[in-house]
C-alpha positions as MATLAB code, in Angstrom:
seq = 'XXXXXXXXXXXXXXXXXXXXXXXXXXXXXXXXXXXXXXXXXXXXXXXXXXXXXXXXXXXXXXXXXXXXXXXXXXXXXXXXXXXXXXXXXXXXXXXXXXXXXXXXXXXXXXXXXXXXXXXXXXXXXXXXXXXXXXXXXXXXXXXXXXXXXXXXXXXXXXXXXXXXXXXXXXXXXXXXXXXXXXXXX';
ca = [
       3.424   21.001   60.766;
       4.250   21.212   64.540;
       8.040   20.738   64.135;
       8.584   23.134   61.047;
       6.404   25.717   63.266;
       8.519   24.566   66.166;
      11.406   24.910   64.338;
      10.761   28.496   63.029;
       9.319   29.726   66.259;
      12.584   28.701   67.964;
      14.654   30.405   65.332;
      12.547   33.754   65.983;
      12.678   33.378   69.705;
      16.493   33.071   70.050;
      17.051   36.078   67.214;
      15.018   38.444   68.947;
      16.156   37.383   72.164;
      20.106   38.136   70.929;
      19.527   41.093   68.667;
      17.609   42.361   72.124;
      20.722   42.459   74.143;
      24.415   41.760   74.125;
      23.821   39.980   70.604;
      27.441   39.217   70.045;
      28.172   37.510   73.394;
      24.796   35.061   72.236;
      26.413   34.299   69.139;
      29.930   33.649   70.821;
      28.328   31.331   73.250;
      25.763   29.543   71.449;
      27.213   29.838   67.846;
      28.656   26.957   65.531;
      32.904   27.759   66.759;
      34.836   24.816   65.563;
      38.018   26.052   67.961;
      35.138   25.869   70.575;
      33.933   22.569   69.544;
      37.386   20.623   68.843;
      38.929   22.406   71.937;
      36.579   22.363   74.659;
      34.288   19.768   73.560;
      31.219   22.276   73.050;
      29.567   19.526   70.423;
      26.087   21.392   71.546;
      26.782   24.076   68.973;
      25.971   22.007   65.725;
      22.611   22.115   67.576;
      22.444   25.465   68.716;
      23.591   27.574   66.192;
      20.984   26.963   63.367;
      18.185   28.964   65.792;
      20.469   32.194   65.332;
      20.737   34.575   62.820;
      22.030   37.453   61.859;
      19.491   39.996   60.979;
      15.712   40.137   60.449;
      16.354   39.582   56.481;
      18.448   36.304   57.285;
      15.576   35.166   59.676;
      12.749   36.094   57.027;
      14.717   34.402   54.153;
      15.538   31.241   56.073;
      11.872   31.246   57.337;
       9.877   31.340   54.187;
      11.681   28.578   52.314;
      12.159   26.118   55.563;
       8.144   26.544   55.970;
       7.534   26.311   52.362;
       9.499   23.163   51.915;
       9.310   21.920   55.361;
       5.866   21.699   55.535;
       5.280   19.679   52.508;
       8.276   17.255   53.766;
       6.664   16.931   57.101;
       3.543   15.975   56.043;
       4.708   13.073   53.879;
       6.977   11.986   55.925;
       5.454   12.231   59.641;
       7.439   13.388   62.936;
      10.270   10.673   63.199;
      11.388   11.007   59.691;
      11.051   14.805   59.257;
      13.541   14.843   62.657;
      15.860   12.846   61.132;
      16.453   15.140   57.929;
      16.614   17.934   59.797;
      19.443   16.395   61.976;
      21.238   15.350   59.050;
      21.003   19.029   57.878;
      22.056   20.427   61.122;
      24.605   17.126   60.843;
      25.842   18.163   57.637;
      25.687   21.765   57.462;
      28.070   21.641   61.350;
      30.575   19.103   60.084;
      31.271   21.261   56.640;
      31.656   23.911   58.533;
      33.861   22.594   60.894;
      35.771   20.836   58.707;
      36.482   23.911   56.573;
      37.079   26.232   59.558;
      38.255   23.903   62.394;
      41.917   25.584   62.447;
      40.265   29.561   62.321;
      40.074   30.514   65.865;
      37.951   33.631   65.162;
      35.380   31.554   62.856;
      31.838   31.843   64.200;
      28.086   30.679   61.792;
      24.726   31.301   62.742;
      21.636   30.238   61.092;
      19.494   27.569   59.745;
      20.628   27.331   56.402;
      22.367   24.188   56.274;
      18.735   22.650   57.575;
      17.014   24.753   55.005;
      19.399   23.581   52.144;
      19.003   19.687   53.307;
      15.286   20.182   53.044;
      15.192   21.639   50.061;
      17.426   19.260   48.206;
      15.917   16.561   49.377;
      12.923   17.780   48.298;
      14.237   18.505   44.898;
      16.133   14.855   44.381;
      12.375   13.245   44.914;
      10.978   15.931   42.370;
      13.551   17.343   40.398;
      11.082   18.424   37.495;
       8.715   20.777   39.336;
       9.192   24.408   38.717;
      10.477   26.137   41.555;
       9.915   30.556   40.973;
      13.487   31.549   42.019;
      13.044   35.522   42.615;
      10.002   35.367   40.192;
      11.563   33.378   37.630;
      10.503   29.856   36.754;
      12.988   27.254   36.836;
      12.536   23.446   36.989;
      13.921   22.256   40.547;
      17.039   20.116   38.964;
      18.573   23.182   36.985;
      17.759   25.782   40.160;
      20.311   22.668   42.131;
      22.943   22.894   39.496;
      22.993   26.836   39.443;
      22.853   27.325   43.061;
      25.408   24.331   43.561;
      27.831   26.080   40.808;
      27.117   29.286   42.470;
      27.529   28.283   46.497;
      30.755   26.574   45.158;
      32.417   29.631   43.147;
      31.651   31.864   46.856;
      32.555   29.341   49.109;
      35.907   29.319   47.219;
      36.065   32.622   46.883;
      35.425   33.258   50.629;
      35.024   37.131   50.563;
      31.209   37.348   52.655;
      29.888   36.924   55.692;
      27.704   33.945   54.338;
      28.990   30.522   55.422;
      29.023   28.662   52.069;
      30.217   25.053   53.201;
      27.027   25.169   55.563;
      24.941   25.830   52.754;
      27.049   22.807   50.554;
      26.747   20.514   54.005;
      23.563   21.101   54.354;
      22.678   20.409   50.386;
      24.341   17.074   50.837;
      22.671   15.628   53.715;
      19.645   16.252   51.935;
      20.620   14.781   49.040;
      22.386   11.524   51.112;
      19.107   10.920   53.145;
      16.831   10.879   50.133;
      18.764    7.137   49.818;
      17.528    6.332   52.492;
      14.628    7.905   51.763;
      11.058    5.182   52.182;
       9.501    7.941   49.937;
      11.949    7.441   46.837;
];
């Protein structure tokens, strides 16, 4: 587990080290800006961004279902292949998000979501009938996708919070596109 501990140690080290001082000039220079990326060729934000977040809640959240999922994916799958799905996340999470936002000067994400969400549906495309406890409610893993899918969708479109939505939809479908690739499938 020395990459999701990496991983989450990383996250918590660059939080605290924002919320500490001068948060928002962190976030402008280290977070996912698709003006920054497509008009100064900053590509090291798709990177950067996901060991941000927002508040302690965002970090927590993030944090308990990367390690919960993340652990059990980087034990089957070893160092090289773990990597690789989280770089699709981080992939597919940035590219959502910049394709959605790449004309929005003032856009700016944070966060490790998109990773998160490509971890966890990969996870649940391998083993879509174990029960997942959603906020203390048992659901099997397939019908938790297509309600969080439905919902993610409905907000993205809506596009009335602070939560980047096509991150979380990016990130959902790198997981699901590397579980073809997938040796473990």
């Amino acid at each position: 587990m020395v990459i999701t501990i990496g991983v989450l140690g990383a996250c918590a080290a660059a939080s605290f080290w924002a919320w500490a001082d001068r948060t928002q000039d962190h976030w402008q220079r280290w977070g996912l800006s698709p003006s920054a990326i497509r008009l100064r060729g900053e590509w090291y934000r798709f990177l950067t961004s996901i060991f941000f977040h927002a508040d302690f809640f965002h970090l927590l959240m993030n944090g308990i279902v990367f390690y919960s999922f993340g652990s059990l994916m980087e034990r089957a799958y070893g160092m090289k292949l773990y990597s690789a799905l989280l770089g699709m996340g981080a992939l597919g999470s940035g590219l959502a998000t910049y394709l959605r936002y790449r004309h929005n000067p003032y856009h700016l994400s944070i966060g490790l979501s998109g990773v998160v969400n490509a971890v966890l549906f990969h996870f649940i495309v391998l083993y879509p009938q174990t029960t997942l406890l959603v906020w203390f409610i048992p659901l099997p893993a397939w019908i938790f996708a297509l309600l969080y899918i439905a919902y993610t969708l409905y907000e993205a479109r809506r596009g009335q919070s602070y939560i980047n939505h096509w991150a979380h939809l990016g990130g959902a479908a790198a997981g699901v596109l590397f579980t073809s690739f997938s040796p473990f499938r």
